[in-house]
N, C-alpha and C positions, 0 to 999 in steps of 0.2 A: 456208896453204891458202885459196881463195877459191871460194865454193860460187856457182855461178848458180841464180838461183830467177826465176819472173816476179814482179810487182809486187803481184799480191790479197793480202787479209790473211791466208787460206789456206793461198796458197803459201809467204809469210813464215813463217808458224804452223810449217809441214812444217820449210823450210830452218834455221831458228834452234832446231828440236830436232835438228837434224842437226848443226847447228855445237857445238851444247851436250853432243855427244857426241864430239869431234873437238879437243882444245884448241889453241886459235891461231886455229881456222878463222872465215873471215869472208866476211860475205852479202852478195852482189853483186847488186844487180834486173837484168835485161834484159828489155824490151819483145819483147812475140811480137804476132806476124801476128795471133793469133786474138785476143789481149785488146785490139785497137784493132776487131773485127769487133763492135759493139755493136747492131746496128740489127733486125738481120735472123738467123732459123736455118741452121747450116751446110748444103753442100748435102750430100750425103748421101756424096759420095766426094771433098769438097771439103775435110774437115776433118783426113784425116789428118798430122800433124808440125804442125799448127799452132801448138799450144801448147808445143812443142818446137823447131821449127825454128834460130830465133837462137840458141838456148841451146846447140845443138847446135852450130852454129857457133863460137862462142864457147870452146867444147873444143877443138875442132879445132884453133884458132888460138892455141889454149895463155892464154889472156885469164883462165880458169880453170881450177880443179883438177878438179872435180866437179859435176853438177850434180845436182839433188833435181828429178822431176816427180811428180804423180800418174801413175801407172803405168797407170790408164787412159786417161789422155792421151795414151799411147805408139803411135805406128804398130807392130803386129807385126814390119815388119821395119824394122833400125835401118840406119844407117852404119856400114859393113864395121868402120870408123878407129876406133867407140866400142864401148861393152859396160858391160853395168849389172851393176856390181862388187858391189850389195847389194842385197838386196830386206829391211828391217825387218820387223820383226813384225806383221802385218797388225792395222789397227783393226778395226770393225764392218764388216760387207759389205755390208748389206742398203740397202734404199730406205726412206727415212722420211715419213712423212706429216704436214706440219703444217697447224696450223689446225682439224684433223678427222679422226677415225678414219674408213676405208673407209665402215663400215656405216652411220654416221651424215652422211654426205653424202647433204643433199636431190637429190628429181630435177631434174635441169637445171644440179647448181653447176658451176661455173666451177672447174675445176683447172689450177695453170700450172706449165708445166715445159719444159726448155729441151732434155730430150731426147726424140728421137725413138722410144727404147726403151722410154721410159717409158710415152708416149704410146700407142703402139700397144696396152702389156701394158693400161693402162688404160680402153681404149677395149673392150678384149677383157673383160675384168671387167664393167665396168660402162658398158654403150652406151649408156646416159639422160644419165651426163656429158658437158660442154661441156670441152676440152682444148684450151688456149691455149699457143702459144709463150712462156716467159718467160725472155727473157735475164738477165745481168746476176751481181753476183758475190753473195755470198751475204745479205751485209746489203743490198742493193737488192733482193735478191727476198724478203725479209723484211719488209722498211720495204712494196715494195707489195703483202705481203699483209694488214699491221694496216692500209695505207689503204683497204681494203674492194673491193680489187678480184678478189683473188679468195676463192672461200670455204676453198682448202687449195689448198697449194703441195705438191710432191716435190722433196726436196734427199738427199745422198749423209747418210745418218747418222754416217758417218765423218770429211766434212768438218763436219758441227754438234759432234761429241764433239769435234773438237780445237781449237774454237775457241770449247769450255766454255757449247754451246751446247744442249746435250740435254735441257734442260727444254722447248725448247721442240717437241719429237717427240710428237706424236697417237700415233702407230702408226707400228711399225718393220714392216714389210712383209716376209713370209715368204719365199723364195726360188722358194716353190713355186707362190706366186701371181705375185711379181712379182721377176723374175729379172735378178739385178744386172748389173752392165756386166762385162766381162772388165778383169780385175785391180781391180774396186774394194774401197777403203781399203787398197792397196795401196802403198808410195814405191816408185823406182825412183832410187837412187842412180849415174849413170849417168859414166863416165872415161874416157878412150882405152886403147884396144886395146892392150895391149902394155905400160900402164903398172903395173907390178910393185909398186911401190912405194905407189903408192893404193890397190892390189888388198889387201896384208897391211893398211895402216890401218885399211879398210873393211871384211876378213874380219869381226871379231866383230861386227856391224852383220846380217849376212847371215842371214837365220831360213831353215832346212832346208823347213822346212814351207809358210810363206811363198811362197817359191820355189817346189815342187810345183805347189800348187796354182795359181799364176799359169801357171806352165807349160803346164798343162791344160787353162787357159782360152785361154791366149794361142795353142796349138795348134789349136785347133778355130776358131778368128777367124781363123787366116791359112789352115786350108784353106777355108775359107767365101770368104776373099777379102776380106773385112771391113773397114771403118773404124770412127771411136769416134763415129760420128754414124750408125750406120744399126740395125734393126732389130733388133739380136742380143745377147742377156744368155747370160751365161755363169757358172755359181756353182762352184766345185770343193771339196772339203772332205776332209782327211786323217783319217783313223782307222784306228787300228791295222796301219797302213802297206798301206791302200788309201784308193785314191783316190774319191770317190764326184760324176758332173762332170752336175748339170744345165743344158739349154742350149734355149735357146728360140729363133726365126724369128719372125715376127709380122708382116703387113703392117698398114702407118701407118694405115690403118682400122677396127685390130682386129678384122676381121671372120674372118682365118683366122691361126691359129695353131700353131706345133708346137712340141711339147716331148718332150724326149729325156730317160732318164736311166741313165747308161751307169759301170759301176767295173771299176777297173783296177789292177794294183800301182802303188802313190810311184813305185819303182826306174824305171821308163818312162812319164811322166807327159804324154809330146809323144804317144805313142800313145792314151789313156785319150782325149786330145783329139782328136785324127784320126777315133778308132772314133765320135764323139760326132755331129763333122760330117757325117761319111757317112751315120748315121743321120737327120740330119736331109737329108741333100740325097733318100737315098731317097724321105722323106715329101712330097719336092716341096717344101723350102727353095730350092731353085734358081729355081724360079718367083718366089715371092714378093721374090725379090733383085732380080731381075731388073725385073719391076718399080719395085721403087724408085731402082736406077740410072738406068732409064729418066724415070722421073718429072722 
C-alpha cells in the first residue's frame, strides 16, 4: 500500500502513524499547489483543494492507495471518484497560543497567524492587538517567534501534540472564545470510491464519534458556502449521543461577530449543521461573507 501525504514534518508525522497502523504500507511525499504558495495569505475562496489537489490526483491515477490530509485542509465537497474511508480518533481541537497567555499580552503585541479565522476571532477579543499574517510550516513559525518578532504566535494545538511539541502552548484557547476551524485535529484518510478492499483495511481506523462531529462541522461550512481560509470556526462535541455544534462568522476586522450554539442527535449529524448555518445566516452571516469574497 502507498499512502500520499505532502512534504511538512506534520504531514509526515500524520502519514507514518498511519502507515504504522497498516503493515506493509509506505509513504510517498507529493508536492501541492498550496505548499510552494509561500509568499503571501490565501485569497479567501482561493484556497480551497489546495493542499489536496495533486494528492488527489494521484488516487485517481491509481499512483497510490490512500492518502492522509488534515481534514481541515479538505474542500467540503470532494471528487464524486474519492471518499474518506476513515476519519481516526480526533487529537485536541482547540487553538493554542504560544509565546503568551491571552491575558498577559501587552497592548500593541504583534500576534502572527496564518489564518484568517483566527484573525478576525482575535481582533474581536482583543482590538489593542496588532495581527500579522504568518506563513510558513510550523517550525518556521516557531523559529520567527524565539527571533523576537512577534510577541505570541497561534498554531493548531493538535499539530504541536503530534510533533511532541506541547510544551511549548501558553494557552489552549477555549472554543467559546476562539472557535476552531471545521474538522480540526481531525485526519481524513481519503481512497477511491468503490474501493472495497481499502474500505475493510481502514474500517478499524474509522472513530464513530470522530466522524459525527466532523460531520456537523463540515455540514454547516458547505451550507455557508465556505472555504478553509475564510472567516468561519466551527467546534462540534459528542455526548451522550447529542451533538452540541458551536459556529462562529466574524468579519477580518473583528469588529462584528456572530456566534450560534445549536444541539442535535449524533444519528443526523449533517442536520445539527444545517440548523447551525441558518442560524447564523439569520443573524446576518451572509453580509459579513460577502464581504470578504468581495474583498
Amino acid at each position: 500500500m502507498i499512502i500520499g501525504s505532502r512534504g511538512s514534518q506534520l504531514a509526515l508525522r500524520q502519514a507514518h502513524w498511519v502507515a504504522a497502523q497498516l503493515p506493509g504500507a509506505e509513504v510517498e511525499v507529493i508536492k501541492t499547489t498550496g505548499d510552494q504558495i509561500t509568499a503571501s495569505a490565501f485569497s479567501p475562496g482561493g484556497a480551497k483543494a489546495l493542499f489536496t489537489k495533486e494528492i488527489e490526483e494521484a488516487l485517481l491515477d491509481g499512483r497510490i492507495d490512500l492518502a492522509v490530509h488534515s481534514l481541515k485542509d479538505m474542500p467540503v465537497q470532494i471528487n464524486s471518484g474519492l471518499t474518506i474511508a476513515a476519519i481516526p480518533e480526533r487529537e485536541e481541537v482547540r487553538d493554542a497560543l504560544v509565546g503568551s497567555r491571552l491575558s498577559s499580552l501587552p497592548e500593541g503585541a504583534l500576534v502572527g497567524t496564518s489564518s484568517l479565522r483566527r484573525a478576525a476571532q482575535l481582533r474581536h477579543l482583543r482590538p489593542d492587538l496588532r495581527v500579522e499574517n504568518l506563513r510558513g510550516n510550523v517550525d518556521t513559525r516557531l523559529r520567527k517567534l524565539e527571533e523576537g518578532r512577534y510577541t505570541a504566535i497561534v498554531l493548531a494545538a493538535a499539530g504541536l501534540r503530534r510533533l511532541s511539541l506541547e510544551g511549548r502552548i501558553a494557552e489552549l484557547l477555549d472554543p467559546e472564545l476562539m472557535c476552531p476551524a471545521v474538522g480540526q485535529g481531525a485526519l481524513a484518510i481519503e481512497t477511491r470510491a468503490g474501493d472495497e478492499r481499502m474500505r475493510k483495511i481502514l474500517a478499524p481506523l474509522d472513530d464513530p464519534r470522530a466522524r459525527a462531529e466532523v460531520a456537523a462541522e463540515r455540514a454547516m461550512l458547505a451550507e455557508l458556502g465556505g472555504g478553509c481560509q475564510v472567516p468561519i470556526g466551527g467546534s462540534a462535541r459528542l455526548r451522550d449521543g447529542e451533538l452540541r455544534l458551536i459556529a462562529v462568522v466574524a468579519s477580518p476586522d473583528g469588529q462584528q461577530l456572530i456566534r450560534v450554539s445549536v444541539e442535535g442527535p449524533a444519528l443526523d449529524p449533517a442536520a445539527v449543521g444545517r440548523r447551525a448555518a441558518h442560524e447564523l445566516l439569520v443573524r446576518g452571516a451572509n453580509k459579513i461573507l460577502e464581504q470578504v469574497y468581495t474583498r
